[in-house]
C-alpha positions in Angstrom: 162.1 206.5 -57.6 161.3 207.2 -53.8 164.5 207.7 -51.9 164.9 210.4 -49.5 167.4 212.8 -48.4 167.7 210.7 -45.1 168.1 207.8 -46.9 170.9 209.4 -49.2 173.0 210.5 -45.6 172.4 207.3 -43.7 174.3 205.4 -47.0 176.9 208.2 -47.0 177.5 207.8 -42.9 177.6 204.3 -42.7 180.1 204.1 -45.8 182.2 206.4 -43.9 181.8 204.1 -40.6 182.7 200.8 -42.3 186.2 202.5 -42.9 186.4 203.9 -39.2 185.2 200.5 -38.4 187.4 198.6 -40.5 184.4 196.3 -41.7 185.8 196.3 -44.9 183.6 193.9 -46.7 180.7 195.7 -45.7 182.7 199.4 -47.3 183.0 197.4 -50.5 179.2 196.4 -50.7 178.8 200.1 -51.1 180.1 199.7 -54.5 178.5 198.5 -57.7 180.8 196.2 -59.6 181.5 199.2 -62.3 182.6 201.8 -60.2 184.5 204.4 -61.3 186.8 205.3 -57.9 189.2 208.5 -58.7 190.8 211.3 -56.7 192.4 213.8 -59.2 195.8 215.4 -58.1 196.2 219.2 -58.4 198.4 220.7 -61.5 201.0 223.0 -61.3 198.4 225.2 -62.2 196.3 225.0 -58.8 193.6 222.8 -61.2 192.7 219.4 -60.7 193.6 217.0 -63.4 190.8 216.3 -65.3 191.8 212.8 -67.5 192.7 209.7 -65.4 194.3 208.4 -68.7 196.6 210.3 -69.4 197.0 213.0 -66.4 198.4 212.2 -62.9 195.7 211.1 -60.3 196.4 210.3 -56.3 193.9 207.3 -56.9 192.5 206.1 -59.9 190.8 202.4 -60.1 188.2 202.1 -63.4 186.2 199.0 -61.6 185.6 197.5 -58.3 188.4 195.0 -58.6 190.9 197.9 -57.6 189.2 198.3 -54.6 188.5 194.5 -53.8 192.7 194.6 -54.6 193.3 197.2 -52.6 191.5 195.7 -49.3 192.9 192.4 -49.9 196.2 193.8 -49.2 194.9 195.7 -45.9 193.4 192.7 -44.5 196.3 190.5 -45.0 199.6 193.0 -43.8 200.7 192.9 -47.7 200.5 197.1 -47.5 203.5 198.6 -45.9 201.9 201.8 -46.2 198.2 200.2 -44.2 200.5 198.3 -41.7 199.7 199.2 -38.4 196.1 200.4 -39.9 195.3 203.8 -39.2 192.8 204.8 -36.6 190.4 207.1 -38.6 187.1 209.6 -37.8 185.6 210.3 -41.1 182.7 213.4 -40.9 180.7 213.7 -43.4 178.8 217.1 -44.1 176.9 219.4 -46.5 175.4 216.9 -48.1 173.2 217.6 -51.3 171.3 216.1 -54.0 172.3 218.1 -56.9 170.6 215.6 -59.7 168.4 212.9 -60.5 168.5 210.8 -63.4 166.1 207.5 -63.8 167.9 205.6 -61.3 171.0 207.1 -60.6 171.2 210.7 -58.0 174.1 213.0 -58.0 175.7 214.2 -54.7 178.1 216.2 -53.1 179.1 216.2 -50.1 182.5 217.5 -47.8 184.3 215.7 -45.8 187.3 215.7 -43.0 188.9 212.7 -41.5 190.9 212.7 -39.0 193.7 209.7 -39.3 196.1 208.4 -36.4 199.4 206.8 -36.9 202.8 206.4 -35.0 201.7 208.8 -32.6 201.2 211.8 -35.2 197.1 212.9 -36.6 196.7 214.2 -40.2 193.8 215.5 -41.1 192.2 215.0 -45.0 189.5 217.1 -46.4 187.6 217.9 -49.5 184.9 217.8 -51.6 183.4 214.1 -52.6 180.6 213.8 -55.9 179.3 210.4 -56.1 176.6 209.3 -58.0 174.2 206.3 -56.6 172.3 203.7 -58.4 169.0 202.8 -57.1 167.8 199.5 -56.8 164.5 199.0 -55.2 165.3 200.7 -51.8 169.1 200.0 -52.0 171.8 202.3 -53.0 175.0 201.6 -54.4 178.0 203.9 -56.1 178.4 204.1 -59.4 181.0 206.8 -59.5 183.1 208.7 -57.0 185.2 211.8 -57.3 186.9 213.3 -54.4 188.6 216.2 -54.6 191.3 216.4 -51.9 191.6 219.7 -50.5 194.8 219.6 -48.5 197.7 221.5 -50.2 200.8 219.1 -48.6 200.3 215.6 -48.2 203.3 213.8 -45.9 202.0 210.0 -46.6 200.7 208.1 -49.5 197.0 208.4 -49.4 195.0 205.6 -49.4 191.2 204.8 -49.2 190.8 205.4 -45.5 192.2 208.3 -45.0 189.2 210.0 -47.6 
């Protein structure tokens, strides 16, 4: 396997663009079509749930087709929450390779996105571990676990605003 660091960032960056960008097809290629997408909640305990079955999480979809759901109702105004569509400035940052396994790399990485609405900016940040398959010189994610940061969230979060 010959990918490079570069390589690694340059996937991470433009995922985070097709969101700012709204190219929402092109954010969904990103994905391979068993993706594991999940973002924990925190306990009453200040610990991040650790089960998706059978503890709380903020987002939890086992394949793609929660995802592919999930834009489909962006794209045609069927999301209260999505309608007007943010304006969004995802940063990504920190990025590291932490493991390599045959085909598949581990990374984490930290974001902060800043997210526009009815006048009013939030600001969303955290920790992200994904891991990538490699296929010849293209990546795609297998798994992604962000870890949202914040400790008081005013909206329902969605997939932009991470």
């Amino acid at each position: 396997m010959t990918v490079s660091y570069e390589s690694v960032c340059k996937f991470l960056y433009s995922e985070a663009r097709y969101l700012d960008d709204r190219q929402w097809d092109e954010w969904l290629e990103c994905y391979a079509p068993d993706v594991v997408y999940w973002m924990p909640a925190w306990d009453d305990d200040d610990q991040i749930t650790e089960d998706p079955q059978s503890q709380i999480s903020l987002i939890y979809y086992p394949t793609k087709d929660g995802l592919e759901d999930r834009v489909f109702r962006i794209k045609t105004e069927r999301s209260g929450a999505s309608t007007p569509e943010p304006r969004t400035s995802h940063n990504v940052n920190n990025v590291e390779i932490v493991g390599v396994r045959g085909d598949e790399i581990d990374v984490r990485y930290n974001f902060h996105t800043l997210n526009h609405r009815y006048k009013v900016t939030d600001q969303f940040f955290g920790t992200t571990f994904v891991t990538l398959r490699v296929s010849g010189e293209q990546l795609s994610i297998t798994h992604k676990k962000i870890v949202l940061k914040n400790d008081y969230i005013r909206q329902v979060i969605d997939v932009y605003h991470i």
